[in-house]
N, CA, C and O atoms as a GROMACS GRO file, in nm:
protein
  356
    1UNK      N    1  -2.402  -4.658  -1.954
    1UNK     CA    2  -2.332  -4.638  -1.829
    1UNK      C    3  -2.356  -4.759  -1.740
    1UNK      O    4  -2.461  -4.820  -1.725
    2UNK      N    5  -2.259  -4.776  -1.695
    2UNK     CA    6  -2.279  -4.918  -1.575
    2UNK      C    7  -2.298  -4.876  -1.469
    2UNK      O    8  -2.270  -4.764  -1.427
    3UNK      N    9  -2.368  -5.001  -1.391
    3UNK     CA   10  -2.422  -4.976  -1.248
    3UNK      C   11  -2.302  -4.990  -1.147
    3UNK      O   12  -2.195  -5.036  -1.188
    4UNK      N   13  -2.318  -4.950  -1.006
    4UNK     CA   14  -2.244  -4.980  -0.901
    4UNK      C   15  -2.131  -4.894  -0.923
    4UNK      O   16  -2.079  -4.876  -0.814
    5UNK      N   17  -2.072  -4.834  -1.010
    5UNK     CA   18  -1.928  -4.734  -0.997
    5UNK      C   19  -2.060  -4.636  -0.976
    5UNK      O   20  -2.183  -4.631  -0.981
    6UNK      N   21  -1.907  -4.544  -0.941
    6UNK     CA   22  -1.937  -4.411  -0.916
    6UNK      C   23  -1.872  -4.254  -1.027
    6UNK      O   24  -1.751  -4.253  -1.046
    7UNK      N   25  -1.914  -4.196  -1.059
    7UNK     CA   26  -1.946  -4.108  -1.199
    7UNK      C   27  -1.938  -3.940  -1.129
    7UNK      O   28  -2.043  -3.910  -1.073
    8UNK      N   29  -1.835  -3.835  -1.125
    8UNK     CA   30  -1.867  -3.713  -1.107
    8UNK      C   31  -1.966  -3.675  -1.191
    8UNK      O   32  -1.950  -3.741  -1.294
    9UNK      N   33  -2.095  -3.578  -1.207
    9UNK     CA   34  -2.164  -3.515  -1.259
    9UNK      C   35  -2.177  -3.323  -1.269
    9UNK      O   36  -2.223  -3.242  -1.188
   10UNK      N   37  -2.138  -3.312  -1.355
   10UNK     CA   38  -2.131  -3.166  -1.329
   10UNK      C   39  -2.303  -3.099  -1.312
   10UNK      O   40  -2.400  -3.101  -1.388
   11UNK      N   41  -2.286  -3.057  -1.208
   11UNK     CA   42  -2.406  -3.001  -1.214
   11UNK      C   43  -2.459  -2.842  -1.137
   11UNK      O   44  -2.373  -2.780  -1.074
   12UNK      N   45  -2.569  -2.796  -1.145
   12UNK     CA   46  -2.529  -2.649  -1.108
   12UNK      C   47  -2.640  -2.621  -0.959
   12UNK      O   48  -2.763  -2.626  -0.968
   13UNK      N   49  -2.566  -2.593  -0.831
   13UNK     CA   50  -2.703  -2.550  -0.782
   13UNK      C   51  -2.654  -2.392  -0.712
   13UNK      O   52  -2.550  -2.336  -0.748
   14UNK      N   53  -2.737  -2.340  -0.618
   14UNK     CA   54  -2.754  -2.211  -0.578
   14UNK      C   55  -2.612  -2.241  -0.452
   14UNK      O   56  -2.555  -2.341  -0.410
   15UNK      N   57  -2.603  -2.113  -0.430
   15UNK     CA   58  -2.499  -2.109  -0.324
   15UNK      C   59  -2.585  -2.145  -0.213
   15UNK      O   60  -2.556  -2.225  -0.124
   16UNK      N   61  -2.710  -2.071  -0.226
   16UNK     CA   62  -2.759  -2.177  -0.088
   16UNK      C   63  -2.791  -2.254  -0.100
   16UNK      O   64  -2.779  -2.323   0.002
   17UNK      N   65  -2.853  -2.318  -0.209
   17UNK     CA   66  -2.875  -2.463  -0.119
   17UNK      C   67  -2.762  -2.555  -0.104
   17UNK      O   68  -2.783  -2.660  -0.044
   18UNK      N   69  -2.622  -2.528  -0.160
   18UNK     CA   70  -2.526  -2.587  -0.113
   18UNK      C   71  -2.464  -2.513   0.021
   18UNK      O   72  -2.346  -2.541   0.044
   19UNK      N   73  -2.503  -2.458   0.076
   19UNK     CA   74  -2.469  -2.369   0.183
   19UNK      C   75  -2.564  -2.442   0.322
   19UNK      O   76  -2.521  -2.450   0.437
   20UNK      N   77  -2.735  -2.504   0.263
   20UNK     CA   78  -2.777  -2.563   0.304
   20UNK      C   79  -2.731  -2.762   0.333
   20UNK      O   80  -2.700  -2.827   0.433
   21UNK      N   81  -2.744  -2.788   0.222
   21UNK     CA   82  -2.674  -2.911   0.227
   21UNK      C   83  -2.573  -2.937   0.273
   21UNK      O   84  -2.561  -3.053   0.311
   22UNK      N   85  -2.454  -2.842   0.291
   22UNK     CA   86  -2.338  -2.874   0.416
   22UNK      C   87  -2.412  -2.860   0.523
   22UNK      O   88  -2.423  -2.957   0.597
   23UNK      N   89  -2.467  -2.762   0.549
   23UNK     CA   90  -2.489  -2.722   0.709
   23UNK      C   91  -2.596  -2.878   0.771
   23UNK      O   92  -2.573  -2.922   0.884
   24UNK      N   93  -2.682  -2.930   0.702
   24UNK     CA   94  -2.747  -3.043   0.728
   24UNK      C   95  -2.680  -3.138   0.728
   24UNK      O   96  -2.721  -3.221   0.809
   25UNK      N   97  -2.555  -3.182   0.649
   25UNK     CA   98  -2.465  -3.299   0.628
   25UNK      C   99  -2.388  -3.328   0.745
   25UNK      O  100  -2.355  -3.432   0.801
   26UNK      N  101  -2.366  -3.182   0.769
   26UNK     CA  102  -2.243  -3.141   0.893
   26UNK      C  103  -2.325  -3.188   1.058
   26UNK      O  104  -2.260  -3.243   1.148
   27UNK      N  105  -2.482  -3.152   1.072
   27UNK     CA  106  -2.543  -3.158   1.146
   27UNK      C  107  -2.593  -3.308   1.168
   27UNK      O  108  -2.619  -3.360   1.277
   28UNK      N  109  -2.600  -3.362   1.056
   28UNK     CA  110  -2.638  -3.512   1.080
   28UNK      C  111  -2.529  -3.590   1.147
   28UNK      O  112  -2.551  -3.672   1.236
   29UNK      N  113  -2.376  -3.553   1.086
   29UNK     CA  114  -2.288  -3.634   1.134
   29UNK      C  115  -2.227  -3.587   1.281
   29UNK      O  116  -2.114  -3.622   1.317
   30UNK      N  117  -2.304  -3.513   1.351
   30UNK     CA  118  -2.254  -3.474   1.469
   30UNK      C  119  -2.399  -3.527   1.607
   30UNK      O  120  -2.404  -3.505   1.728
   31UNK      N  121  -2.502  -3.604   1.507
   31UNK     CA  122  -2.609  -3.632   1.594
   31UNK      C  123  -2.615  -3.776   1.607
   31UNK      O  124  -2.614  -3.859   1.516
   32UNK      N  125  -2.622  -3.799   1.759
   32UNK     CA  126  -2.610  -3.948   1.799
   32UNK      C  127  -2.734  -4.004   1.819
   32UNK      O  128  -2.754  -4.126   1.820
   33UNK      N  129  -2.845  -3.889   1.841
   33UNK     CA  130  -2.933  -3.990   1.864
   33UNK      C  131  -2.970  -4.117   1.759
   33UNK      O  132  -2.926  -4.149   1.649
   34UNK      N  133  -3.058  -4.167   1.839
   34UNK     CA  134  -3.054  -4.341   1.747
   34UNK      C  135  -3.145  -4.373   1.633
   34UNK      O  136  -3.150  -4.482   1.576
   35UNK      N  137  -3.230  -4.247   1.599
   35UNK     CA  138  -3.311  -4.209   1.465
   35UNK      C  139  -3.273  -4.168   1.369
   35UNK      O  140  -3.330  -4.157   1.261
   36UNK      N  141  -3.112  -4.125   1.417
   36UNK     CA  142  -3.068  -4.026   1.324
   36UNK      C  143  -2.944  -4.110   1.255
   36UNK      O  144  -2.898  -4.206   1.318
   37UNK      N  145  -2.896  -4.081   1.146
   37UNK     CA  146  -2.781  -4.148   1.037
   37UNK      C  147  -2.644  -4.094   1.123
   37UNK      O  148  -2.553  -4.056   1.049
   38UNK      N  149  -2.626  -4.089   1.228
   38UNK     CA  150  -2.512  -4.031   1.301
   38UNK      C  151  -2.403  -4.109   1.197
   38UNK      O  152  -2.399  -4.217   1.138
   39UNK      N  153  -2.306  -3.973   1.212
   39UNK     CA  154  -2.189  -3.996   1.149
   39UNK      C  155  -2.193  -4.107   0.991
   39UNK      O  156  -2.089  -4.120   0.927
   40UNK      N  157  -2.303  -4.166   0.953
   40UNK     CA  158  -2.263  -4.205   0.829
   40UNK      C  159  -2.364  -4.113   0.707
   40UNK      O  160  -2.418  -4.154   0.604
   41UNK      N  161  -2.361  -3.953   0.782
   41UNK     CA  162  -2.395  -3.909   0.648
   41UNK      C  163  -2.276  -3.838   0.568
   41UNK      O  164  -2.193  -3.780   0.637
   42UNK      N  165  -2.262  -3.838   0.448
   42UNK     CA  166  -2.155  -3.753   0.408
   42UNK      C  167  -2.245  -3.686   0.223
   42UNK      O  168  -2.349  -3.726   0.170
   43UNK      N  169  -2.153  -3.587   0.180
   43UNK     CA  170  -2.283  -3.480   0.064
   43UNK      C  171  -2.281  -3.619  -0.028
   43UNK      O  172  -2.382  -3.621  -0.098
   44UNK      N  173  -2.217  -3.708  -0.046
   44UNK     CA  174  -2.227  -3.827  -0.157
   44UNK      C  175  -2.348  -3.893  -0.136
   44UNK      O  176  -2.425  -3.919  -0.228
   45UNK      N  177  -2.374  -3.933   0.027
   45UNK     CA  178  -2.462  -3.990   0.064
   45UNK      C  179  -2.602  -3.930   0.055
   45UNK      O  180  -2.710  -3.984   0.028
   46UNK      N  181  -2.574  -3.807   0.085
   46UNK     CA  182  -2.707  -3.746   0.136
   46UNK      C  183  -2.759  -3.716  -0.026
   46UNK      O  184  -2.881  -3.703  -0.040
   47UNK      N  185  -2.694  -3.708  -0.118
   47UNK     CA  186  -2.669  -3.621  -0.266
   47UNK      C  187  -2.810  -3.770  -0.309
   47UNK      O  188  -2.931  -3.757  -0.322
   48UNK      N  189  -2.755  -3.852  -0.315
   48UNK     CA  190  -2.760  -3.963  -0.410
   48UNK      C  191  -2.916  -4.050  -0.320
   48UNK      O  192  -2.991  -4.130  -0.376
   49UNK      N  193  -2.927  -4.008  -0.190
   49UNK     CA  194  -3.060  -4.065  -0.141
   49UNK      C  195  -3.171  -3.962  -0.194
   49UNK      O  196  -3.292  -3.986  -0.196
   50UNK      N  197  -3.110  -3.843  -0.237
   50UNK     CA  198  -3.188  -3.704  -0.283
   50UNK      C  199  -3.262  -3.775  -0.436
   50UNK      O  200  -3.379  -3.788  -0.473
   51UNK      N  201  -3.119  -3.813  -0.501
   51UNK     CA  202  -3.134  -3.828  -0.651
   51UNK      C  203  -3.233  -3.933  -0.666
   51UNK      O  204  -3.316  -3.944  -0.756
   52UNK      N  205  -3.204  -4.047  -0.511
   52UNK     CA  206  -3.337  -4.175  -0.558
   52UNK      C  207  -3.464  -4.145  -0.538
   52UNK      O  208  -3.552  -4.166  -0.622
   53UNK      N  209  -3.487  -4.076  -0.392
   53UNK     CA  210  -3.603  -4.026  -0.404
   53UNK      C  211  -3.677  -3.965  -0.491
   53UNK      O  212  -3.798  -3.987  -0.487
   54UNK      N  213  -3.622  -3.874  -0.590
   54UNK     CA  214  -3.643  -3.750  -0.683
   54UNK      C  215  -3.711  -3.851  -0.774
   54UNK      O  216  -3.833  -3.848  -0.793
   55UNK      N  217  -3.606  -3.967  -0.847
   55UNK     CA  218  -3.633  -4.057  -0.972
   55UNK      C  219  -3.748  -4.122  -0.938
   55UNK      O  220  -3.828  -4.144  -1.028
   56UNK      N  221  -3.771  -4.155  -0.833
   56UNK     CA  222  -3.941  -4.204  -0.763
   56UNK      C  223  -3.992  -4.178  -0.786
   56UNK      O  224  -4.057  -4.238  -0.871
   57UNK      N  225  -4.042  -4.019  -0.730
   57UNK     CA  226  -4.119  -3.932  -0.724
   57UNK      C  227  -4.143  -3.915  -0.854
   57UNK      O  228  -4.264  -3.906  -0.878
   58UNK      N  229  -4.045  -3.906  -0.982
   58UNK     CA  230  -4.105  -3.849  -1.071
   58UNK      C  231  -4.153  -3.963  -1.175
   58UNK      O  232  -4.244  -3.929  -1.252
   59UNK      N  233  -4.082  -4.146  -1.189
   59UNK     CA  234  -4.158  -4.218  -1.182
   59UNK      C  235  -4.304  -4.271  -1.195
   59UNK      O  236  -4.372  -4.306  -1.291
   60UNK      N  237  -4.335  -4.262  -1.007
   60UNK     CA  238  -4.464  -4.247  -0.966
   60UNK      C  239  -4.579  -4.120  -1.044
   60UNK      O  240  -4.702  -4.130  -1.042
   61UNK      N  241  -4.518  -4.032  -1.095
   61UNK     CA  242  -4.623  -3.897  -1.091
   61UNK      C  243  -4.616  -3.917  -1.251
   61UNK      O  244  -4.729  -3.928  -1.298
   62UNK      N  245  -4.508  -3.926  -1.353
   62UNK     CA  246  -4.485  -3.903  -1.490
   62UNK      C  247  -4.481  -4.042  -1.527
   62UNK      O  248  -4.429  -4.044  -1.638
   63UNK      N  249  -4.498  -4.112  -1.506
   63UNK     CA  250  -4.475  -4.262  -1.556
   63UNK      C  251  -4.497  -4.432  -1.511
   63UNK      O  252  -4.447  -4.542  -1.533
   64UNK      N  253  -4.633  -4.354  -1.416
   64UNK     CA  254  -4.700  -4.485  -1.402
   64UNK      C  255  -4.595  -4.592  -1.306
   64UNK      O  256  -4.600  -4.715  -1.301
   65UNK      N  257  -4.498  -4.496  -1.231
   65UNK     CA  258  -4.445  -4.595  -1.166
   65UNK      C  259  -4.305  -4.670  -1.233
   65UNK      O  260  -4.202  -4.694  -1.171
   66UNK      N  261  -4.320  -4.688  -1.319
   66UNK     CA  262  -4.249  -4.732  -1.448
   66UNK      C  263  -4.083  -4.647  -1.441
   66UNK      O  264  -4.069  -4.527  -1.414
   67UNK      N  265  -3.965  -4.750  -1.474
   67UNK     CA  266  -3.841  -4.693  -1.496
   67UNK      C  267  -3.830  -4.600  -1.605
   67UNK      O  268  -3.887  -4.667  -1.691
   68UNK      N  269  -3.802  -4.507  -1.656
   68UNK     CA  270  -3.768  -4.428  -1.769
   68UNK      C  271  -3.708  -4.511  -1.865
   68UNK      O  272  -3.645  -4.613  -1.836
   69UNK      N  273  -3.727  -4.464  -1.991
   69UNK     CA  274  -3.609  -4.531  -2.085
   69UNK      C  275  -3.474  -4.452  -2.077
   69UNK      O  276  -3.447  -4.337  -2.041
   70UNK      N  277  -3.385  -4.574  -2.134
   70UNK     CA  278  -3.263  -4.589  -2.122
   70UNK      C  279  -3.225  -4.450  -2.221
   70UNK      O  280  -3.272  -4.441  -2.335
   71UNK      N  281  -3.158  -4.372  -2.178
   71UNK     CA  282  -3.113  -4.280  -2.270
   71UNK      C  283  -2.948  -4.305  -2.329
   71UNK      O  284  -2.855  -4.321  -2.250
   72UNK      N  285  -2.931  -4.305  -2.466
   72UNK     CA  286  -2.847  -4.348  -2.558
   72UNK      C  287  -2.692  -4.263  -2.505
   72UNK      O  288  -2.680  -4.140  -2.494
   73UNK      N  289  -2.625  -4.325  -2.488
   73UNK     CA  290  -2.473  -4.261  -2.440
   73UNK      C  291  -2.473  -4.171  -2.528
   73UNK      O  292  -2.529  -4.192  -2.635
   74UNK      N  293  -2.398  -4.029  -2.496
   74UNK     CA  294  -2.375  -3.956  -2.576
   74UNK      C  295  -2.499  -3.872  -2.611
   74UNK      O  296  -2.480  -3.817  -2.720
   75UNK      N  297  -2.643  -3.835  -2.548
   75UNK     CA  298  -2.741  -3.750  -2.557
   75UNK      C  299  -2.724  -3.635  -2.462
   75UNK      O  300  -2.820  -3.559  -2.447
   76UNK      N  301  -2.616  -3.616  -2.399
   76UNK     CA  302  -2.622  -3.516  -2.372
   76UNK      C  303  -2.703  -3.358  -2.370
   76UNK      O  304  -2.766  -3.286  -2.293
   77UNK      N  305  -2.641  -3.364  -2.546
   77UNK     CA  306  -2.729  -3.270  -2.606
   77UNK      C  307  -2.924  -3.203  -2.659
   77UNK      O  308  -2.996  -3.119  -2.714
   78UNK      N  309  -2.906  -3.382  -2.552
   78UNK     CA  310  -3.078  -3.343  -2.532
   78UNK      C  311  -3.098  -3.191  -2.440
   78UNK      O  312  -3.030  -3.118  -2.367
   79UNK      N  313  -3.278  -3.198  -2.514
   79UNK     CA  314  -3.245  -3.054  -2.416
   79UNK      C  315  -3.342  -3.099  -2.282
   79UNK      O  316  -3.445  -3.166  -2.273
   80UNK      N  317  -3.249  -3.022  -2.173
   80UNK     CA  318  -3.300  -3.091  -2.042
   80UNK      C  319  -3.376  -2.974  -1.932
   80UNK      O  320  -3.373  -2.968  -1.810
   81UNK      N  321  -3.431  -2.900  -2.017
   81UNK     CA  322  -3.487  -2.782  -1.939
   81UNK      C  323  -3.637  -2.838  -1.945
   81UNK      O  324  -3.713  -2.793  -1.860
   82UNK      N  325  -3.686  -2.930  -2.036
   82UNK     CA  326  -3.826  -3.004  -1.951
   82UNK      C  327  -3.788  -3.055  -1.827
   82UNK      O  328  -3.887  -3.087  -1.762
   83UNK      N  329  -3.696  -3.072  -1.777
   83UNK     CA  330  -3.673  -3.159  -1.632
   83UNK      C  331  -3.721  -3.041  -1.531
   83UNK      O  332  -3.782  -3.078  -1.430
   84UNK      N  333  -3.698  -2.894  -1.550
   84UNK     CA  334  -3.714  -2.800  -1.474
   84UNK      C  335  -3.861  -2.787  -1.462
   84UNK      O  336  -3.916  -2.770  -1.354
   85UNK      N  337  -3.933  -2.795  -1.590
   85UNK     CA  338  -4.077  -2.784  -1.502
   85UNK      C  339  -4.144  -2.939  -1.459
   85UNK      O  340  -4.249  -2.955  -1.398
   86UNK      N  341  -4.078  -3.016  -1.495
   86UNK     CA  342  -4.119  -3.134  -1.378
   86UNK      C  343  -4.106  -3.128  -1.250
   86UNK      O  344  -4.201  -3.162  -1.178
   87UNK      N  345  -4.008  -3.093  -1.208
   87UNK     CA  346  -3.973  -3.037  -1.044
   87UNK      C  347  -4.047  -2.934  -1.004
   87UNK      O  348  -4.094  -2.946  -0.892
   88UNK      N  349  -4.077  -2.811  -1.078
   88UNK     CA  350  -4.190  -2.733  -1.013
   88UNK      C  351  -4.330  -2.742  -1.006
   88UNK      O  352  -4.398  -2.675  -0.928
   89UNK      N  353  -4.387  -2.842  -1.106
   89UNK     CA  354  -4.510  -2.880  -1.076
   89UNK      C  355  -4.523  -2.968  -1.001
   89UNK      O  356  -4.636  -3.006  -0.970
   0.00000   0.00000   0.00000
């Protein structure tokens, strides 16, 4: 996959926390103060500062800091339910 485009991902979350994530998206772009991302947050934005942080975090904690390896186009069919208890521990 190449860098810099942009890629839909199907992915699954709870009604709330997408119920949450508008209501914060909606709230950022209506706040002027001068700490705040006024008006340039939108769910792409807010989605994808989520996803970098996350890849950090898990990085830093599972891998020494270190980028992951490159996973082979077409692995899909890996199974990705170890990712679930990485996030809860």
């Amino acid at each position: 996959m190449s860098t810099g485009g942009k890629v839909k991902v199907p992915a699954y979350i709870t009604n709330e926390s997408l119920d949450r994530l508008r209501n914060t998206v909606v709230a950022l772009q209506g706040d002027d103060r001068p700490a705040r991302p006024a008006r340039s947050a939108t769910l792409t934005s807010f989605v994808q500062a989520a996803i970098t942080a996350a890849v950090k975090q898990a990085k830093e904690k599972h891998n020494g800091g270190r980028a992951f390896p490159r996973t082979a186009q077409g692995a899909e069919d890996r199974p990705a339910n170890r990712l679930r208890e990485t996030w809860s521990s």
